[in-house]
N, C-alpha and C positions, 0 to 999 in steps of 0.2 A: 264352856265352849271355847275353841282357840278363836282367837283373833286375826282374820287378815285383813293386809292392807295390800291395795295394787298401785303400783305408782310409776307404771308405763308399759302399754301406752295407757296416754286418755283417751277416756271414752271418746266415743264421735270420732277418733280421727282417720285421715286418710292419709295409705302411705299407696307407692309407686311398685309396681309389678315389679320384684327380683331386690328391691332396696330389701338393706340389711336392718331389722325391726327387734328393737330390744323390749323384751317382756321382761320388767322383773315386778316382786313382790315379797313381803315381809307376812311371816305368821308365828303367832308366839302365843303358847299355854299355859296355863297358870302352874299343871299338875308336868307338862313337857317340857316346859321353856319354848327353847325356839325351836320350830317345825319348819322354818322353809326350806328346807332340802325336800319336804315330803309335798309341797305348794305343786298339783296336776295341772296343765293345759289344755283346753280342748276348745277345738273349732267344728260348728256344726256345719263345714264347708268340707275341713279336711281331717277330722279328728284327732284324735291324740296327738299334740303337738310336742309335749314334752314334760320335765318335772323337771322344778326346782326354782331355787329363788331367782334365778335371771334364765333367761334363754336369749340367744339372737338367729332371726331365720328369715332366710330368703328366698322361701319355698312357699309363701302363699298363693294358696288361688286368687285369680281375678273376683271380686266380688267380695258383697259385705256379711264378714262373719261372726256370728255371736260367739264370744269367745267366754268362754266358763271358768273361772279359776276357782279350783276350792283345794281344803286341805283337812286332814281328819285326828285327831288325837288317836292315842296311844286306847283311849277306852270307849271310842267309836263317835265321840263329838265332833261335828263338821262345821265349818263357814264353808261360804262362796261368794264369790264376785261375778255379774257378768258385764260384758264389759262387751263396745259395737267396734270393731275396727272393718274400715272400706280398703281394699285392695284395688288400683285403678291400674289400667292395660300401661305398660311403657311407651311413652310416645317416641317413634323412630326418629334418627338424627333428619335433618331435610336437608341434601347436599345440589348444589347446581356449579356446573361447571362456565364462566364467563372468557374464558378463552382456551384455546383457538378454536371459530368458529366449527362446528360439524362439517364436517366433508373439505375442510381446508387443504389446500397446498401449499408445500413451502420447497429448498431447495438446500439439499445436501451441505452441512455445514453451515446454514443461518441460524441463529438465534434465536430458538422457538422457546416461547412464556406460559407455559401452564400455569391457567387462573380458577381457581373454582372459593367458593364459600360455604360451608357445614355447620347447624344450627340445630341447638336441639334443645325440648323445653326443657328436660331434669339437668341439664350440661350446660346450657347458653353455649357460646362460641368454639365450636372442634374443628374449627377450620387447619388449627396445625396439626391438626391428627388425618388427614388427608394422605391418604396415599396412593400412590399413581404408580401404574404399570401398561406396557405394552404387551400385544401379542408376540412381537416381532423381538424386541431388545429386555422384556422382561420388567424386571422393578425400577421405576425410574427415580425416587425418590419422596420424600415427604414433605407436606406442609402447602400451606394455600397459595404458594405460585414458586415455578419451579422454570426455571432461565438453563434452558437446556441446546449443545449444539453440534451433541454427538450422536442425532437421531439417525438406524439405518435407511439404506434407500427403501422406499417400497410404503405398502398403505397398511398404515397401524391403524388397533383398535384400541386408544386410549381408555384407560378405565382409571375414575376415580372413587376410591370408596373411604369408609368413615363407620366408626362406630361409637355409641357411647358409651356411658360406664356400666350400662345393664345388660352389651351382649346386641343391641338394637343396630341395627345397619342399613347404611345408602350408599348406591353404588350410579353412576352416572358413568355412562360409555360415550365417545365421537370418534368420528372417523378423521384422520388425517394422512395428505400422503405427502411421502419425500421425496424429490426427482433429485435425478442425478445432478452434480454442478456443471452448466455446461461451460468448457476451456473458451476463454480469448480466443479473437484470433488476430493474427496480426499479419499486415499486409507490407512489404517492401515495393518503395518507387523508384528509390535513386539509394547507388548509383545502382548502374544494372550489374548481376551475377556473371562473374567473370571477366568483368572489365580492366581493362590498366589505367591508371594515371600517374603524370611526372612528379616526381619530389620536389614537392613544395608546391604544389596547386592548390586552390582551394576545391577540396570535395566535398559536395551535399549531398546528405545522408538524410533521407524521406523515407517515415513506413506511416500506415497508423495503426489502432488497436480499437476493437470494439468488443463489450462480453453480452450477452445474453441476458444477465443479472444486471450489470454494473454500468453498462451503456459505453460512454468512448472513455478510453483508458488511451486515447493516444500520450498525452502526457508523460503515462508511467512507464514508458517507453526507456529501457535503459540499452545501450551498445556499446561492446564489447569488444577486442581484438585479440586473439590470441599470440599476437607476438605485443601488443602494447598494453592490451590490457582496460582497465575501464577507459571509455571513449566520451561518456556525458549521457543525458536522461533527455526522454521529449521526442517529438515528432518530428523536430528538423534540426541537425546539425550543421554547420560549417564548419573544417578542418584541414590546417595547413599541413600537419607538425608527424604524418603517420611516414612510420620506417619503413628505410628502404626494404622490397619480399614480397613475399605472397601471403596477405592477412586471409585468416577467416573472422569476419565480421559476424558477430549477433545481437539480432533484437531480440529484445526477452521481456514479457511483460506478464503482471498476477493480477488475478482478481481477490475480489477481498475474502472469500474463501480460500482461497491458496490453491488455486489452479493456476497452473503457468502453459504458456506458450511461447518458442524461440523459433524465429526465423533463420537461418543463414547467407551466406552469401561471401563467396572471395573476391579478392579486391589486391591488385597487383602492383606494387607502385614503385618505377624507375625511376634511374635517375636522370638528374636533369642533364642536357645534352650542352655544353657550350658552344655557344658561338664561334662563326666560323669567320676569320676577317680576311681580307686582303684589300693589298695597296697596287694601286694601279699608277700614281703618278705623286710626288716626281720620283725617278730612279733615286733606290738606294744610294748617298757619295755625292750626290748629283752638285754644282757647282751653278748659284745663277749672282744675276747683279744687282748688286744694293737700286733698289727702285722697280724692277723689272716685278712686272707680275708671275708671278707663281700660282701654277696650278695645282692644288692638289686633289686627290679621288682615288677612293675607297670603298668598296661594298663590302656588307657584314650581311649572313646570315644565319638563321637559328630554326631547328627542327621541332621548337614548338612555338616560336611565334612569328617565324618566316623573315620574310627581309626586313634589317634593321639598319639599312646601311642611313637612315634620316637620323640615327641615334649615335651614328660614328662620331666619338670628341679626337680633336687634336690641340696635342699641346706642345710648347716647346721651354726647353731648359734654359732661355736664354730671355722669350718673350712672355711665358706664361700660357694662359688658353687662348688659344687662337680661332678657333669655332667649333660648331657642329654641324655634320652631314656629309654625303657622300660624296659632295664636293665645295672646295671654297677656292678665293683665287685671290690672294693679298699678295700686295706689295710695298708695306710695310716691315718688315721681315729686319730685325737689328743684322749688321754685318757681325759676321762671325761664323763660327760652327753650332750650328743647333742639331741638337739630338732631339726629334720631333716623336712623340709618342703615339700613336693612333690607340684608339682605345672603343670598346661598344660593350654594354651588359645588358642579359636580360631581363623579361618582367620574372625570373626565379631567382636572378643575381650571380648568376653567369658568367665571369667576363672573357675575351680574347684581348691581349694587345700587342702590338706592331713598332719596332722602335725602326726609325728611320735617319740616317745623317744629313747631311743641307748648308753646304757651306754659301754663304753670303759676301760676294766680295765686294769694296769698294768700287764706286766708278769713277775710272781715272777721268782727270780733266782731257779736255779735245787739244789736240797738237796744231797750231795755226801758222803755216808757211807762205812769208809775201817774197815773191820773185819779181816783180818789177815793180815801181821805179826802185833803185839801188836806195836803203837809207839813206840819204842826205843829198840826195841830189838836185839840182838849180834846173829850172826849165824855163826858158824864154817865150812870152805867151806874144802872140801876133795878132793885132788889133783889125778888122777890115774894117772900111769905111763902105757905106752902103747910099 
């Protein structure tokens, strides 16, 4: 009789619905030699499985099948084997998704985390085999968490699925929706639209900014000038230095999605007006005398910060500063010709000045004429007795 031998599988064992199961076995005759090409398979589950020394199949039924192996010589001598193999069902992968929750909202351009985990007994860990898709934008990508922040507006039906190496599948769905980003807004206080102010004033520049999402953006507040160009960041500026014209001003501020909102506003700025002086005393030339008090008096005024005649200086080429204000009255004054300057600037730096002459003369001494008694003259004094 020929000989066989089987030597896989073993007996007793248990393999997994769709796993690839290698039969093989040796048979050899004394009068044939070797026969396992001729070595039958049969399953009283699914029958004829196949011939030959090896097979591999992944066509069993569920359930445990007496499997028969025999093989015949050339002059009708048989062996056989039989042999238990158990077929058990494939356990499907078990997939849950841990973010974001079902029915979640989020907003246009955030940062949204697809979290899920896939587990399976023939696989252990298929979490990177995860794959996620929307209704809306289609495949969104693979693997157990997916950092996404180019989701459409509108309410997806995330699906995540998973399979393992036998074909077995989980699929896990939630709802998410994406709102539109709502824009900053930004509000202007100062100065007002359409205003003018002088060169070289200081103007304050107030807005603030609040978003939806991000809360007060006043901060990020940046303004702009169209003839000067960046102006400084934040909710309140102070600025001397803007060109003379007609600016348009912007506030402009983003949120962290990159939605912008700009305000404008023109803003008009002249120039400064100088002051306006005159001299009321003493006359230009005028002529007075060393010791004599002299008056002098001036008003100044200016079309943005009105009378300044308390800020009139005078000075002279001969004494130096001789005071301040719209009037002074010295008589100190060196003899000579002084060339006196009047002078006032304003608070943008403005000046007017006034040059005046002031001649200072000597005072002569007094001329003392004695008419009687004659110098040298004798006079006889007359004694009474009383």
């Amino acid at each position: 009789d020929p000989v066989l031998a089987v030597t896989s599988p073993a007996d007793g064992t248990t393999e997994t619905e769709g796993v690839s199961i290698s039969f093989a076995a040796t048979a050899t005759d004394a009068e044939d030699g070797d026969l396992s090409a001729s070595i039958s398979w049969t399953s009283n589950l699914d029958g004829i499985l196949g011939t030959g020394g090896s097979l591999a199949l992944t066509t069993l039924s569920v359930g445990t099948h007496a499997i028969t192996v025999a093989v015949a010589d050339g002059l009708g001598a048989t062996d056989s084997q039989p042999l238990s193999l158990t077929i058990v069902p494939n356990s499907a992968p078990v997939l849950s998704i841990t973010a974001p929750a079902d029915g979640a909202s989020t907003f246009e351009g955030v940062l949204v985390t697809l979290a899920a985990t896939a587990s399976d007994t023939e696989d252990g860990d298929l979490s990177s085999s995860i794959s996620w898709t929307s209704d809306l934008d289609g495949a969104l990508g693979t693997g157990g968490s997916l950092d996404l922040a180019s989701l459409s507006v509108g309410t997806h039906a995330i699906t995540a699925n998973v399979s393992d190496s036998l074909g077995s599948t989980d699929l896990q769905q939630i709802s998410l929706t994406v709102a539109p980003n709502s824009p900053p807004v930004v509000t202007l206080t100062s100065p007002a639209n359409g205003a003018s102010e002088t060169e070289g004033v200081s103007i304050a520049f107030a807005a603030s900014a609040s978003d939806a999402e991000d809360g007060d953006l006043t901060a990020a507040i940046t303004w702009t000038s169209d003839l000067d160009g960046a102006l400084g960041t934040g909710g309140a500026l102070a600025l001397t230095s803007l060109s003379l014209g007609t600016h348009t001003i912007t506030a402009e501020v983003s949120d962290s999605l990159g939605a912008t909102t700009s305000e404008p506003l023109t803003l008009t700025i002249v120039p400064n007006a100088d002051p306006v002086l005159a001299i009321t005393s003493p006359a230009d030339g005028a002529t007075q005398t060393e010791g004599v008090s002299v008056a002098f008096a001036a008003t100044a005024t200016d079309a943005e910060d009105g009378d300044l005649s308390a800020s009139i200086s005078w000075t002279s080429d001969l004494d130096g500063a001789l005071g301040t204000g719209g009037s002074l009255a010295l008589t100190t004054l060196s003899v000579g010709t002084h060339t006196i300057t009047v002078a006032v600037i304003d608070s943008l730096g403005a000046t007017d000045s006034q040059p005046l002459t002031l001649t200072i003369a000597p005072n002569a001494d007094p001329v003392l004429a004695v008419t009687s008694p004659a110098d040298g003259t004798t006079q006889t004094l007359a004694l009474k007795n009383t």
